[in-house]
N, C-alpha and C positions, 0 to 999 in steps of 0.2 A: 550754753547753759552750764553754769559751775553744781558742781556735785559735791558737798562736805561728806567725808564718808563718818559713819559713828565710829567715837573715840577708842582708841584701845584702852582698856583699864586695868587688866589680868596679863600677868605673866603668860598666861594660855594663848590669849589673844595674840598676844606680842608673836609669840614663836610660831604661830599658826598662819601670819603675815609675812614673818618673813621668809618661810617655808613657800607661800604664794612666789612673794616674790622673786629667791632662787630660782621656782619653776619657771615663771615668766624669761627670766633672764637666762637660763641655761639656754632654752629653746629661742631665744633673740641672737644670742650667741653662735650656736647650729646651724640657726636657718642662715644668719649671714656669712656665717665661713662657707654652707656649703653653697650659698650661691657663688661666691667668690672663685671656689673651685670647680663650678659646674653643677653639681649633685643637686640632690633634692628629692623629695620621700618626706616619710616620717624620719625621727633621729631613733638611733637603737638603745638601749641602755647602756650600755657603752659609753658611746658620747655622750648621753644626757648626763653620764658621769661625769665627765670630765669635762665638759661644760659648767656642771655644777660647782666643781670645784671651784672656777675661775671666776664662777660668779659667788663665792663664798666668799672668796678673797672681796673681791672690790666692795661688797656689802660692808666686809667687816672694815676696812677702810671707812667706809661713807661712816658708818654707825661711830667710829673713833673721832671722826670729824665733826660729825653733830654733837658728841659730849664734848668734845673741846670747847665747841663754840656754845654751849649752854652752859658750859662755867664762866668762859671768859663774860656774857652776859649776866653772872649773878655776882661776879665778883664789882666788888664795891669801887667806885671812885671813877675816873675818867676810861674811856675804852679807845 
């Protein structure tokens, strides 16, 4: 079953998504480092720090990468 989620259309929205998403990703992040190394728990604020971070970086990454390629789509002429 495919799911459309409703559009974001508010700056609100927007930041409140990608807020989701960090979380998701910090704690994808976490669980698989500390399986890696064994651990496993809940993660502490701590790490969910600096898991956060790492997943701020690769978002803002992704997010650079979809403006690029939404220009290079409106720009005119052969692609």
């Amino acid at each position: 079953m495919h799911v459309s989620p409703d559009p974001i259309t508010t700056q609100e929205q927007a930041a409140r998504e990608r807020d989701n998403l960090l979380d998701h990703f910090a704690r994808g992040l976490y669980c698989a480092m500390a399986s890696f190394s064994g651990g496993h728990g809940e993660p502490g604020e701590e790490a969910l720090a600096k898991s956060r971070a790492v997943a701020d970086d690769y978002l803002a990454a992704y997010e650079e990468w979809l403006v690029k390629i939404a220009a290079d789509n409106a720009a005119p002429g052969p692609q």
